[in-house]
gemmi code that builds the backbone of each chain (N, CA, C; Angstrom):
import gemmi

chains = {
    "A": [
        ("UNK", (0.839, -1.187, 0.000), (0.000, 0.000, 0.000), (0.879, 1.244, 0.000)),
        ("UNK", (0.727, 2.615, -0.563), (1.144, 3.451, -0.500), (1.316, 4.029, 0.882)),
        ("UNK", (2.361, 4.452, 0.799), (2.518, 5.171, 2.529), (3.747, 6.428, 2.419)),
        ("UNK", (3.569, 7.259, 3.202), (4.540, 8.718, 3.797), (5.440, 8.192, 4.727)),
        ("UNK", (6.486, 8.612, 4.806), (7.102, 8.635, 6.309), (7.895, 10.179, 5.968)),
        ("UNK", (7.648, 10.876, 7.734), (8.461, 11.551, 7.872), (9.084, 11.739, 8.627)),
        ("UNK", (10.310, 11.206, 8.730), (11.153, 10.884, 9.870), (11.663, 11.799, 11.586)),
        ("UNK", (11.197, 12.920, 10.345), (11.861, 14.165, 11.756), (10.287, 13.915, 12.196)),
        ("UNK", (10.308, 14.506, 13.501), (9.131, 14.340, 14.273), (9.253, 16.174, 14.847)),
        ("UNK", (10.259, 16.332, 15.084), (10.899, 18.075, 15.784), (11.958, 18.433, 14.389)),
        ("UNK", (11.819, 19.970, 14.178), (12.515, 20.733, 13.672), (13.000, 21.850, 14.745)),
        ("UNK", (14.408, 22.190, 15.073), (14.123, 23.937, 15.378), (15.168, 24.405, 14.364)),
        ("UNK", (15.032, 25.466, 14.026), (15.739, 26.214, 13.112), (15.615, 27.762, 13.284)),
        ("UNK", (16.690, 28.624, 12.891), (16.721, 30.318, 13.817), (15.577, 30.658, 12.253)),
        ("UNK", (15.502, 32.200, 12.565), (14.593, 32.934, 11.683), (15.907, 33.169, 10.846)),
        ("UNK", (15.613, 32.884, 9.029), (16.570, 33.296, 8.539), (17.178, 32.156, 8.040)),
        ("UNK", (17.547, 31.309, 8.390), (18.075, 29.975, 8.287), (17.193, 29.117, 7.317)),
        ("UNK", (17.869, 28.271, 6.507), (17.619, 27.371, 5.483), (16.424, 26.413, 6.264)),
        ("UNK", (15.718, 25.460, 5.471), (14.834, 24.827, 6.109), (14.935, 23.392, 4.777)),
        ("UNK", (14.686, 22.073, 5.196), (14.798, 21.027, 4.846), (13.649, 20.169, 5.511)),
        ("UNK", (12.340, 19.881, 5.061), (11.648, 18.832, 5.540), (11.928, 17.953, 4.886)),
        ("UNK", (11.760, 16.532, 5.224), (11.973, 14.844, 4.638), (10.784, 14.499, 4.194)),
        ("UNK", (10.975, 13.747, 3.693), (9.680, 13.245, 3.002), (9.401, 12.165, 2.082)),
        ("UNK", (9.731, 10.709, 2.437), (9.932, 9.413, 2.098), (9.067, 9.052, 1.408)),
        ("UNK", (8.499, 8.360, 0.539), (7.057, 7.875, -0.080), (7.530, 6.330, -0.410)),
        ("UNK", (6.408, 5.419, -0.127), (6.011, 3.752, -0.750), (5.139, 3.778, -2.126)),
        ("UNK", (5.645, 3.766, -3.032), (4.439, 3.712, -3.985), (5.200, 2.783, -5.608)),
        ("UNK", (4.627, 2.175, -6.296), (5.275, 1.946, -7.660), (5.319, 2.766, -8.247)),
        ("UNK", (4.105, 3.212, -9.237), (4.137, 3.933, -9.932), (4.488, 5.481, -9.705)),
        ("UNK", (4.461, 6.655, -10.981), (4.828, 7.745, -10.531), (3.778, 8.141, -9.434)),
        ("UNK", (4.158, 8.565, -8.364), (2.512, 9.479, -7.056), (2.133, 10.273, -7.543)),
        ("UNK", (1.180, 10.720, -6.867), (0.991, 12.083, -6.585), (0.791, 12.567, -5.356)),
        ("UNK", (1.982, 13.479, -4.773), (2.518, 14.025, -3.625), (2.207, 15.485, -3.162)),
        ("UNK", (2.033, 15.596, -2.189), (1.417, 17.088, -1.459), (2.107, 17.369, -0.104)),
        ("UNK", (2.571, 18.167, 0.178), (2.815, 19.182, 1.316), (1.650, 19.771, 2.275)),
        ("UNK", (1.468, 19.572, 3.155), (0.106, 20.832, 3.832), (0.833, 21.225, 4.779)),
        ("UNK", (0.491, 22.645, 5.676), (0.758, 22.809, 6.493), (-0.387, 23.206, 7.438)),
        ("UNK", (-0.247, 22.879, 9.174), (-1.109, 23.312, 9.802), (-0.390, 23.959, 11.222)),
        ("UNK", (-1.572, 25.276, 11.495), (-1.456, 26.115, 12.461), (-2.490, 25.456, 13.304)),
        ("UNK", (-1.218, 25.798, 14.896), (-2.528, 24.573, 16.232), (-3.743, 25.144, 15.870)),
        ("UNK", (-4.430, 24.083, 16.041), (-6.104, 24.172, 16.331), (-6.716, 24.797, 14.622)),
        ("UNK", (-5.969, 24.132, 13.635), (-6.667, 25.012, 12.648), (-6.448, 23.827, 11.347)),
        ("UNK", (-7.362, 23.572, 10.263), (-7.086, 22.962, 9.616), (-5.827, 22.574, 8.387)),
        ("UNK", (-5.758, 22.113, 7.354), (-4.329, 22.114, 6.637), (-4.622, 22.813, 5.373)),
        ("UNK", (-3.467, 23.632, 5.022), (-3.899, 24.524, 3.840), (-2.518, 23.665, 2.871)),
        ("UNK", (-2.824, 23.455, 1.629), (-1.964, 23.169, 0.715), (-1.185, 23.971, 0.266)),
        ("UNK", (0.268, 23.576, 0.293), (1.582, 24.308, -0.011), (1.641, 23.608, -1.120)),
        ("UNK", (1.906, 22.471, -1.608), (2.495, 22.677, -3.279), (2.067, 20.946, -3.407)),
        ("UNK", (2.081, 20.666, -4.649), (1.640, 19.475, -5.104), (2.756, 19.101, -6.447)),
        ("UNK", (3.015, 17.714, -6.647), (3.542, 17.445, -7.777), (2.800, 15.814, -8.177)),
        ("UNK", (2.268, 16.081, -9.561), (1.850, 14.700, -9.718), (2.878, 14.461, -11.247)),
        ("UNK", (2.891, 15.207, -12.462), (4.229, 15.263, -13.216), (4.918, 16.063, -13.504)),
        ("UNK", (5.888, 15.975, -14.742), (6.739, 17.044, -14.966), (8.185, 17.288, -14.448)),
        ("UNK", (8.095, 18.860, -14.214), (9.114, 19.541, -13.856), (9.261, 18.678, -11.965)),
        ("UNK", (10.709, 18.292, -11.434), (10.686, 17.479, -10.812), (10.609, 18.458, -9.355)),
        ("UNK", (11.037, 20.061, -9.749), (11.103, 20.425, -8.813), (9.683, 21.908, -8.901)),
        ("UNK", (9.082, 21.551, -7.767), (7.619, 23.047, -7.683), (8.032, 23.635, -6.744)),
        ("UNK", (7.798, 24.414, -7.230), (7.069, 25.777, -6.477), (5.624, 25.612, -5.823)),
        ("UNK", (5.681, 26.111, -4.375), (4.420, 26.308, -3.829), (4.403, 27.716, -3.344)),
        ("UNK", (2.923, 27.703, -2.459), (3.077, 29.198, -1.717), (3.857, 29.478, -0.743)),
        ("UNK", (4.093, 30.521, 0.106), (4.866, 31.279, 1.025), (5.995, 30.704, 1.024)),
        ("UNK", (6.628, 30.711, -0.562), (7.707, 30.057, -0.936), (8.463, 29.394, -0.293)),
        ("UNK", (7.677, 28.085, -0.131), (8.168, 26.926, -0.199), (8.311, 26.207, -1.754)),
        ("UNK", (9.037, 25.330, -1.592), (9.231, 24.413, -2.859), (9.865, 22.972, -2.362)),
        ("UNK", (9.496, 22.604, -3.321), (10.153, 20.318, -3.173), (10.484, 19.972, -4.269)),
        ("UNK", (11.180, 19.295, -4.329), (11.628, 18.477, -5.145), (11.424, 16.908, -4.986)),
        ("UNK", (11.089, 16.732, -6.067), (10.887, 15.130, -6.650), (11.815, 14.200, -6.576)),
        ("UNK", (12.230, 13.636, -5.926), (13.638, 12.491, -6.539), (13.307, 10.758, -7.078)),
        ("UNK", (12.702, 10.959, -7.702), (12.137, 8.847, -7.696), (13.044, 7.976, -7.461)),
        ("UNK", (14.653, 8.065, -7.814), (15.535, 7.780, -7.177), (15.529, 7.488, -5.963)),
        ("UNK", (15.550, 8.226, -5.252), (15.643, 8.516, -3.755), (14.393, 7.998, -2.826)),
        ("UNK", (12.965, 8.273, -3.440), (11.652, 7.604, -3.202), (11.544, 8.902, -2.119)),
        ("UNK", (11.788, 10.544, -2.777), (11.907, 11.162, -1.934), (11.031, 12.597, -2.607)),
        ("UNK", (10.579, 13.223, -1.359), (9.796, 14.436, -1.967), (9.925, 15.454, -0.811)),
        ("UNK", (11.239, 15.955, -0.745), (11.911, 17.111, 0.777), (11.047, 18.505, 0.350)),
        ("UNK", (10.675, 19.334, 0.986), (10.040, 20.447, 1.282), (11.547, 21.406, 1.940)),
        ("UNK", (11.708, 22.104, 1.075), (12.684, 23.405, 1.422), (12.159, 24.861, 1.441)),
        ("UNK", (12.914, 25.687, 1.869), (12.657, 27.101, 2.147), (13.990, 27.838, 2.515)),
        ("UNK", (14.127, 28.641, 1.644), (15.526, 29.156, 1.687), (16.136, 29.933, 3.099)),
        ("UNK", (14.902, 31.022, 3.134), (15.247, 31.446, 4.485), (13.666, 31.968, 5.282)),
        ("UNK", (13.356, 30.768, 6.718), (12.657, 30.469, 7.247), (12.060, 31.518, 8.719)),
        ("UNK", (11.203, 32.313, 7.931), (10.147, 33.415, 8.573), (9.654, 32.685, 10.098)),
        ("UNK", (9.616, 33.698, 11.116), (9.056, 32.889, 12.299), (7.340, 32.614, 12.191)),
        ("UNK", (6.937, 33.379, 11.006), (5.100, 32.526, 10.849), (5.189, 31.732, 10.532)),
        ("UNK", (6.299, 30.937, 10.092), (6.368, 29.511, 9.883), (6.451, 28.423, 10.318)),
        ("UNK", (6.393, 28.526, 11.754), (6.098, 27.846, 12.547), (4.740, 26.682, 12.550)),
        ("UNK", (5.051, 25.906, 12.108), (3.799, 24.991, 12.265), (4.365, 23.363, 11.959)),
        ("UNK", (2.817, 22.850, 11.891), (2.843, 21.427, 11.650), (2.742, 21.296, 10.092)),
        ("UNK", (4.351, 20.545, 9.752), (3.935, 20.112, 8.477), (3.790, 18.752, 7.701)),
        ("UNK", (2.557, 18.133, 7.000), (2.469, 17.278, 6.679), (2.679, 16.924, 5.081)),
        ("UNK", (3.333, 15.373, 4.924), (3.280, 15.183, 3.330), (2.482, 14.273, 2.877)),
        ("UNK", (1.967, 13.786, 2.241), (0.722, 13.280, 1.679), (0.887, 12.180, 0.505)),
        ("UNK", (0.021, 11.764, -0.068), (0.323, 10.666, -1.115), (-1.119, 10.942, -1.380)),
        ("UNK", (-1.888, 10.219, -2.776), (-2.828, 9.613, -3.292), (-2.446, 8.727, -3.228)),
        ("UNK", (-3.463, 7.588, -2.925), (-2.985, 6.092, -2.648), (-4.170, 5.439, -3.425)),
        ("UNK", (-3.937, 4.342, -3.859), (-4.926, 3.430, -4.967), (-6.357, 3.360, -4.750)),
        ("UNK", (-7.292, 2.519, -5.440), (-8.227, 1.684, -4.624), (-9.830, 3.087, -5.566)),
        ("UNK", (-8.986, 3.935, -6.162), (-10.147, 5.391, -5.826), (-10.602, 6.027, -5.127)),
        ("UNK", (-11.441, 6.595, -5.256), (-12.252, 7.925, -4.493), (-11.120, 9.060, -3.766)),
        ("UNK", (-9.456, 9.017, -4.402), (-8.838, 10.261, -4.339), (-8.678, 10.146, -2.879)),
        ("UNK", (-8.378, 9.278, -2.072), (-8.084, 9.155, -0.992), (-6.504, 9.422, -0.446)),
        ("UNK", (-6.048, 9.947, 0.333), (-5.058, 10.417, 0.642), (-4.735, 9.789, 2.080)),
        ("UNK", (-3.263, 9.194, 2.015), (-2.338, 8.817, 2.723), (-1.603, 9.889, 3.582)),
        ("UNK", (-1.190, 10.658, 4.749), (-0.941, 11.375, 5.227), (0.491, 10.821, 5.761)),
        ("UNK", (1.533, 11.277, 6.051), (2.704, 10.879, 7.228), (2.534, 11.537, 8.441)),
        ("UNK", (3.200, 11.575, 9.463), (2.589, 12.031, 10.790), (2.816, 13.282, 11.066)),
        ("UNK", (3.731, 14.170, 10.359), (4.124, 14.981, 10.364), (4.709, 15.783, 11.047)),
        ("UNK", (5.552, 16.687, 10.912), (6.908, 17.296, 11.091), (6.535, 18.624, 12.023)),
        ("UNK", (6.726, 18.843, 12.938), (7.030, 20.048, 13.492), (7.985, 20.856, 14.047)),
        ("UNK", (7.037, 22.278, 13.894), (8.407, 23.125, 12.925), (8.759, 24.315, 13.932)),
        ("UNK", (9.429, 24.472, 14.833), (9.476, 25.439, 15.916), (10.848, 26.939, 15.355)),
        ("UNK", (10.433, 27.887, 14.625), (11.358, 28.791, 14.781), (12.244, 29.853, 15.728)),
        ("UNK", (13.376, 29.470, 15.878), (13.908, 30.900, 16.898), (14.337, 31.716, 16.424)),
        ("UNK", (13.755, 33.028, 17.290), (14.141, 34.648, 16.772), (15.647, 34.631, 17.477)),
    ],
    "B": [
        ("UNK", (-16.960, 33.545, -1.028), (-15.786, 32.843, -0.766), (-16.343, 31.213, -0.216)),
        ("UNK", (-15.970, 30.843, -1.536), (-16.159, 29.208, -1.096), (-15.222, 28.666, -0.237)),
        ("UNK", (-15.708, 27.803, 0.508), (-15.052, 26.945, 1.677), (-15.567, 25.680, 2.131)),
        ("UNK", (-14.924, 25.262, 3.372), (-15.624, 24.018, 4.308), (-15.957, 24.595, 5.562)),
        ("UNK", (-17.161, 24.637, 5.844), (-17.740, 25.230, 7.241), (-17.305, 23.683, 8.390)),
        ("UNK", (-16.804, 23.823, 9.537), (-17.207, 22.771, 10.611), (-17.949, 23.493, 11.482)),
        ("UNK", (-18.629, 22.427, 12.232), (-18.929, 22.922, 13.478), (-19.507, 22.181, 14.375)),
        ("UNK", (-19.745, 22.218, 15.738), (-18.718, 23.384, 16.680), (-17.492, 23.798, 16.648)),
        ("UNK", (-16.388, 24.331, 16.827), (-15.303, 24.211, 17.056), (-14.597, 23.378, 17.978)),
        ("UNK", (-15.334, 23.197, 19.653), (-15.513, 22.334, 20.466), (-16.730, 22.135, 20.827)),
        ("UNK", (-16.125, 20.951, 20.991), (-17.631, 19.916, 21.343), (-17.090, 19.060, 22.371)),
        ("UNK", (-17.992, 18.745, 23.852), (-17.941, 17.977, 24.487), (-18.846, 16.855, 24.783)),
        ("UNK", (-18.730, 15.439, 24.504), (-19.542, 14.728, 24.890), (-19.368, 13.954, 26.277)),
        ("UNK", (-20.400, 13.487, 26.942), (-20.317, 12.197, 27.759), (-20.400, 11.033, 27.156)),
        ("UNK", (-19.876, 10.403, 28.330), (-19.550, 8.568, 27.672), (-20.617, 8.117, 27.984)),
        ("UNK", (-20.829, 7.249, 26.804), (-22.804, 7.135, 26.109), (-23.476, 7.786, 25.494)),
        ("UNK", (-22.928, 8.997, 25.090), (-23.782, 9.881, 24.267), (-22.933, 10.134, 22.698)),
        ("UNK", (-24.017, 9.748, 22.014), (-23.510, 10.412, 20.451), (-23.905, 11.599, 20.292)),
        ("UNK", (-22.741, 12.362, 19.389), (-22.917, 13.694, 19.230), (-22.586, 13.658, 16.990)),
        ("UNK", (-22.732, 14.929, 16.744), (-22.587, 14.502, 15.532), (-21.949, 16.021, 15.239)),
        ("UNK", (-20.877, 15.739, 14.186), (-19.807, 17.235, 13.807), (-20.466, 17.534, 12.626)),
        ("UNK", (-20.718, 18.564, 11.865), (-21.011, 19.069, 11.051), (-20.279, 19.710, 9.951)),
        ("UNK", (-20.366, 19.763, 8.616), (-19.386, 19.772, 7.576), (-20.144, 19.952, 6.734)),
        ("UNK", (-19.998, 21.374, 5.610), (-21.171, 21.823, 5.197), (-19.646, 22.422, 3.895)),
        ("UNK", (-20.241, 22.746, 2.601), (-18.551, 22.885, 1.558), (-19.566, 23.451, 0.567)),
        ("UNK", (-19.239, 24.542, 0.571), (-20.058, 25.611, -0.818), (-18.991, 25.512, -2.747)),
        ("UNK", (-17.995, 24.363, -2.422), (-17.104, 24.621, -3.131), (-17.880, 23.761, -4.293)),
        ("UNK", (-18.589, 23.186, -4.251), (-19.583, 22.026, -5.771), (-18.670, 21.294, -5.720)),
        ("UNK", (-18.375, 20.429, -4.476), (-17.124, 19.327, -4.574), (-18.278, 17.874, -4.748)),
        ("UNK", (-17.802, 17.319, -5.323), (-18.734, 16.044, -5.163), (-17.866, 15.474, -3.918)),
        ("UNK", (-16.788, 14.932, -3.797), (-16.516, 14.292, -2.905), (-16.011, 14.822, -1.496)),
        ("UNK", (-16.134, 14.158, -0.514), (-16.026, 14.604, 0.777), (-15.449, 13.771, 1.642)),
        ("UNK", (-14.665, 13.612, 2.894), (-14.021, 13.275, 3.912), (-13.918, 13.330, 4.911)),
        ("UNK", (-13.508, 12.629, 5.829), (-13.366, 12.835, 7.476), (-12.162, 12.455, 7.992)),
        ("UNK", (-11.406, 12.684, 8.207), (-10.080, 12.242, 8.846), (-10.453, 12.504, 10.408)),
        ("UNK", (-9.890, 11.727, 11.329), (-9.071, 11.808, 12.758), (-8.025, 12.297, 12.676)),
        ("UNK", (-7.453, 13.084, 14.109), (-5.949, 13.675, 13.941), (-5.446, 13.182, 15.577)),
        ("UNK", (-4.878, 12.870, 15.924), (-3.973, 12.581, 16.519), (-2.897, 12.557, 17.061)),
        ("UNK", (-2.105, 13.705, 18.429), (-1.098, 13.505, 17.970), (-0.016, 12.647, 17.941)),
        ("UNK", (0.902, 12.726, 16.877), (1.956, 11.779, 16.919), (1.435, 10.870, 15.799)),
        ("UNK", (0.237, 10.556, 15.148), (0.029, 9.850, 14.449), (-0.715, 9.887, 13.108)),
        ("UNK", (-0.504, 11.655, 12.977), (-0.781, 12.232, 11.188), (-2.611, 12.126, 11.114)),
        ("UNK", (-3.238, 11.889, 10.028), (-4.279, 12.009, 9.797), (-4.684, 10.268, 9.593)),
        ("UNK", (-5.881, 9.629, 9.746), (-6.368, 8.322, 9.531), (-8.001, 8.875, 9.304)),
        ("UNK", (-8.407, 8.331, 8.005), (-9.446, 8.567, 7.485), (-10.347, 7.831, 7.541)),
        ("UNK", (-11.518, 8.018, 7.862), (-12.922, 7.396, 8.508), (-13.600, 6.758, 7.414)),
        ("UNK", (-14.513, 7.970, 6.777), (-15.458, 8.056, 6.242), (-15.165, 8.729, 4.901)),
        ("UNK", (-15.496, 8.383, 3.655), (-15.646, 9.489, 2.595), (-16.752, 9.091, 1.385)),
        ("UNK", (-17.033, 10.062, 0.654), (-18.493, 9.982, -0.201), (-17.926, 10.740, -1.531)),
        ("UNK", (-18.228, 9.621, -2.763), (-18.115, 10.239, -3.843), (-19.215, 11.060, -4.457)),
        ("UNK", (-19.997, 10.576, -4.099), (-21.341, 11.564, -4.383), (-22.777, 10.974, -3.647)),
        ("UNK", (-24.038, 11.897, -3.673), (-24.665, 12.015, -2.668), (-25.081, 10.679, -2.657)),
        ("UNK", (-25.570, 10.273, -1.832), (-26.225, 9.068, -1.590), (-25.492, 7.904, -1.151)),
        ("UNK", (-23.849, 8.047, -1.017), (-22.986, 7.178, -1.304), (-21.727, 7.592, -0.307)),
        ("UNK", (-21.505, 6.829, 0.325), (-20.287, 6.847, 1.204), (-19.334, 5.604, 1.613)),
        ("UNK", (-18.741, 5.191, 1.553), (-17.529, 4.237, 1.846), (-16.475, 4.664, 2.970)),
        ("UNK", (-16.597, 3.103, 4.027), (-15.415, 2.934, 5.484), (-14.215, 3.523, 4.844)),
        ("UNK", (-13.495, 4.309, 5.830), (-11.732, 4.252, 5.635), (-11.081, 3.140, 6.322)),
        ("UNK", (-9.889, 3.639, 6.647), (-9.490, 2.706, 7.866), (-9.872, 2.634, 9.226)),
        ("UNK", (-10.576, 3.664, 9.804), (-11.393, 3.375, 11.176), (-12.634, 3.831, 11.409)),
        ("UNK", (-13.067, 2.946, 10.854), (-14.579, 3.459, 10.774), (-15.367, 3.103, 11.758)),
        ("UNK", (-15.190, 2.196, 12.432), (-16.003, 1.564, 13.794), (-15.709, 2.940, 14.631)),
        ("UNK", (-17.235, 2.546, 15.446), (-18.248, 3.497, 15.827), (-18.102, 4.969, 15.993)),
        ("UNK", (-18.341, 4.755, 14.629), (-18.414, 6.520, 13.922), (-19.555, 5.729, 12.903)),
        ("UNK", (-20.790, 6.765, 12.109), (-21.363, 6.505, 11.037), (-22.027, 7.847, 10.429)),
        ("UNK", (-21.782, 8.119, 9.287), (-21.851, 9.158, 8.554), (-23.385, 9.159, 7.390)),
        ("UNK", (-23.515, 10.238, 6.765), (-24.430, 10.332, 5.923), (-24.411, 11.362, 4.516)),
        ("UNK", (-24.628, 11.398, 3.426), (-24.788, 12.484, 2.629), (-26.137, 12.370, 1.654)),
        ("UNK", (-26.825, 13.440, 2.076), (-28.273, 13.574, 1.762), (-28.055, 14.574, 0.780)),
        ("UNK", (-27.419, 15.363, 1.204), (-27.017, 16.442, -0.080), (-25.704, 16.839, -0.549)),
        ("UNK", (-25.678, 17.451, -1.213), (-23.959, 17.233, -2.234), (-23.089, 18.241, -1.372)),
        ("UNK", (-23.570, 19.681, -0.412), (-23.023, 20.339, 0.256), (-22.990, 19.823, 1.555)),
        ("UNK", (-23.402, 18.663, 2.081), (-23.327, 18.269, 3.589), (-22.825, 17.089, 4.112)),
        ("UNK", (-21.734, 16.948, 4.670), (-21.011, 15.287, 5.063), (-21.164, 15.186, 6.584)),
        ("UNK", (-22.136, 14.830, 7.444), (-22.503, 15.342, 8.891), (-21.759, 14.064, 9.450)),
        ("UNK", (-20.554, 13.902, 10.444), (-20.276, 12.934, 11.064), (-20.838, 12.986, 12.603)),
        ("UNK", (-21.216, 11.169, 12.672), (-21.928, 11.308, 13.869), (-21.043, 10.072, 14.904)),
        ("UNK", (-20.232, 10.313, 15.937), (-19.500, 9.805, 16.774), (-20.455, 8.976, 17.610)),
        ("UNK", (-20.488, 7.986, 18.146), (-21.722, 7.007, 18.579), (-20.946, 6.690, 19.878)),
        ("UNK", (-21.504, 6.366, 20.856), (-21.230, 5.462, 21.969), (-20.286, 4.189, 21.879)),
        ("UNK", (-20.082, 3.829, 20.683), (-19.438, 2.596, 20.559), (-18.100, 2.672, 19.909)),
        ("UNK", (-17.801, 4.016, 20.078), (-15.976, 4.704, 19.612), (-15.514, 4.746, 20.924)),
        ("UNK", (-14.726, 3.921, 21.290), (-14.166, 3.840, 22.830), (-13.214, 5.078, 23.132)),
        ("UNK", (-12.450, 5.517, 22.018), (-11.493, 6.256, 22.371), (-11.987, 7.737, 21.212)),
        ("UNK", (-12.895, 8.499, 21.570), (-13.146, 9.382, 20.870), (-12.654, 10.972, 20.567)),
        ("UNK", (-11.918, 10.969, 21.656), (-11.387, 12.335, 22.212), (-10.630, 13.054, 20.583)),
        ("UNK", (-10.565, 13.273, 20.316), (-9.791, 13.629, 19.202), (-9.909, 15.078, 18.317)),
        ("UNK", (-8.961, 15.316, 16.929), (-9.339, 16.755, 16.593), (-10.042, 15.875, 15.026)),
        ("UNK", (-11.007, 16.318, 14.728), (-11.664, 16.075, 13.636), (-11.766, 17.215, 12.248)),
        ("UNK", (-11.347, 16.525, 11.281), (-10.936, 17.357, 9.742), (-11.725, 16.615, 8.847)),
        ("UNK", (-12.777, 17.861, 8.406), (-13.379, 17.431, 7.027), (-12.791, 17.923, 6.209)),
        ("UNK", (-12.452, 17.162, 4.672), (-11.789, 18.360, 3.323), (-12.766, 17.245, 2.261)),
        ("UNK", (-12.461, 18.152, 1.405), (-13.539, 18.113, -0.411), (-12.477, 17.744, -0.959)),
        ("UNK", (-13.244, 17.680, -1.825), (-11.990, 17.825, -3.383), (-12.953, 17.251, -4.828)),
        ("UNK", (-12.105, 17.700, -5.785), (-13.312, 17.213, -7.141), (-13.138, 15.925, -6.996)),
        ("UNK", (-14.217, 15.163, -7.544), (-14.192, 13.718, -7.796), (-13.827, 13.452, -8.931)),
        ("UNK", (-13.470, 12.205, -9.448), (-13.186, 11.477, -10.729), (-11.625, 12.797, -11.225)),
        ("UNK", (-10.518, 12.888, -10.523), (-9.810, 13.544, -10.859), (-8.438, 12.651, -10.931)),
        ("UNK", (-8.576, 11.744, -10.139), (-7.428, 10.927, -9.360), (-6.152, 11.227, -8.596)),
        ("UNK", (-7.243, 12.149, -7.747), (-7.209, 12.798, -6.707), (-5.575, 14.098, -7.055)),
        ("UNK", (-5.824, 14.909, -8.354), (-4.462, 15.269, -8.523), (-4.375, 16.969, -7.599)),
        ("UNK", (-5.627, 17.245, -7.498), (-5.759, 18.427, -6.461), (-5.646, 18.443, -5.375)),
        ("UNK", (-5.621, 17.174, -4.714), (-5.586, 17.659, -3.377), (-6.918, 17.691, -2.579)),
        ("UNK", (-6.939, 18.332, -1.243), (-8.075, 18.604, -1.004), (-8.207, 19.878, -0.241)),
        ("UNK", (-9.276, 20.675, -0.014), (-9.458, 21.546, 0.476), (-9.912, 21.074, 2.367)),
        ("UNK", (-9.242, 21.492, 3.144), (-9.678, 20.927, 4.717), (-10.699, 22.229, 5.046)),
        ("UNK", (-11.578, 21.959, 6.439), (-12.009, 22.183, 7.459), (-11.490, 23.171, 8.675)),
        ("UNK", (-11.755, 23.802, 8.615), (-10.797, 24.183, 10.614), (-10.928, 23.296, 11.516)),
        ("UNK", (-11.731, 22.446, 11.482), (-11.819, 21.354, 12.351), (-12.874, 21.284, 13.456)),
        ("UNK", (-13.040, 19.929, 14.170), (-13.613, 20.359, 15.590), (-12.556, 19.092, 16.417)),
        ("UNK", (-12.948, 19.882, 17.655), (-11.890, 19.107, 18.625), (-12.716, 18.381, 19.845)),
        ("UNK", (-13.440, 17.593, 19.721), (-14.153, 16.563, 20.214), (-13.121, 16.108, 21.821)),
        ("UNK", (-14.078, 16.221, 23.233), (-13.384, 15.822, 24.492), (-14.387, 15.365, 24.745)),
        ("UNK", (-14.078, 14.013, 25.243), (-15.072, 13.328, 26.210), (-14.831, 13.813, 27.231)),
        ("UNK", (-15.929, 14.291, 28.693), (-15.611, 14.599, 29.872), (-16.128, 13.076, 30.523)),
    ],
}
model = gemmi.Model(1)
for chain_id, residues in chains.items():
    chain = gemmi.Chain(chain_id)
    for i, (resn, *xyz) in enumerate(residues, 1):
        res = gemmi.Residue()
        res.name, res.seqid = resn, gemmi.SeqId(i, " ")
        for name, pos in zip(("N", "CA", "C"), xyz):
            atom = gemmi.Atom()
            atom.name, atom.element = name, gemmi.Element(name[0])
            atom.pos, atom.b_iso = gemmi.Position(*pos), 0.0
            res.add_atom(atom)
        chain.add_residue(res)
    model.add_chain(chain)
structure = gemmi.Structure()
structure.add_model(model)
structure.setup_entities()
C-alpha cells in the first residue's frame, strides 16, 4: 500500500536559516505528492503538489520540493525560514483503490527561533 | 468565498452519548471526507463519499457513522461505541473522478473531548 514517512518528528531552526523537511514515499508507480501545512487548532492549507513534470515546484509562502524517484523522496525546502512559519507540516500521497483518498505521514514540526 | 464550514469548534460529549460534527462545503465538490488527527500519528481517514447518496469505510470506521443527503453536507456522527473518541476532527472536499491530482481543500476542524 502506498505510505509517507516523515522521519523528523521536531525541527528547530533560527529565523533566517535554510529549512529542509523529509519526506519518504512507498508507492510503484509515478505518485501524486502534497505538502500541507497546519497552524494549532486550525485545519491544513496546501503548499504545493507534484503529480508530473518539472521534478522540482514551487508552492506558496515560498516553499518548494523536489521530486527524486531515485531517492523515493519528496523534501520540502525554504531558503530562508520566517518565524510565521512555525507549524505542523504534513506530506501526503494519493494512494490506490479510488475515491482520491489520501495517505498522510505524521508529520513534522516546525518550531522557529528569533 | 467558497469553503468548508465545521462545526462546533468544540464539542464535548459524555460517555454514552452520540454527538454529531457538522461539515457543510459551498465549493460544488462532489466528494467529501473525514479524517481523525492525533497527535503523533498524522491524519487516519474514517469516512468518505463520492457523491450524494454514497459513502464508503476508511481505515477506522467503527463506531463513527456518517451520511450524505445532499452534495453540500457530510454530517459525522460519533456514537457510543468509539471507545477512544477524544480527538481533533478534519473534514476536506476535493473534485471527484480527478485521481485525486488536487488535493483537497480541509475544514478548521472540531476538537471533540469526552468529559
Amino acid at each position: 500500500a502506498q505510505s509517507v514517512t516523515q522521519p523528523d518528528i521536531h525541527i528547530t531552526v533560527s529565523e533566517g536559516a535554510s529549512l529542509e523537511l523529509r519526506c519518504n514515499y512507498s508507492y510503484g508507480a509515478t505518485p501524486y505528492l502534497f505538502w500541507y501545512v497546519q497552524s494549532p487548532g486550525q485545519g491544513l492549507q496546501l503548499l504545493l503538489k507534484y503529480f508530473s513534470g518539472d521534478t522540482l515546484v514551487q508552492g506558496i509562502k515560498g516553499f518548494e520540493a523536489e521530486f527524486k524517484r531515485s531517492q523515493s523522496s519528496f523534501n520540502l525546502r525554504k531558503p530562508s525560514v520566517h518565524w510565521s512559519d512555525a507549524a505542523e507540516y504534513f506530506c501526503a500521497v494519493v494512494r490506490g483503490g479510488g475515491g482520491n483518498k489520501l495517505t498522510f505521514g505524521t508529520g513534522t514540526q516546525l518550531k522557529v527561533e528569533l | 468565498d467558497g469553503g468548508i464550514t465545521q462545526s462546533p469548534k468544540y464539542l464535548f460529549r459524555k460517555e454514552g452519548q452520540n454527538v454529531t460534527l457538522s461539515c457543510e462545503q459551498n465549493l460544488n465538490h462532489d466528494a467529501m471526507y473525514w479524517y481523525r488527527q492525533d497527535p503523533g500519528q498524522g491524519l487516519r481517514l474514517i469516512y468518505y463519499s463520492q457523491i450524494v447518496n454514497d459513502f464508503q469505510k476508511g481505515d477506522i470506521a467503527e463506531g463513527y457513522s456518517v451520511s450524505r443527503e445532499k452534495k453540500e453536507s457530510f454530517p459525522l456522527t460519533v456514537t457510543s461505541a468509539q471507545k477512544n473518541p477524544t480527538a481533533f476532527y478534519l473534514c476536506a472536499s476535493s473534485i471527484a473522478g480527478t485521481g485525486g491530482i488536487y488535493g483537497y481543500t480541509f475544514g478548521s476542524g472540531t476538537r471533540l473531548t469526552v468529559v
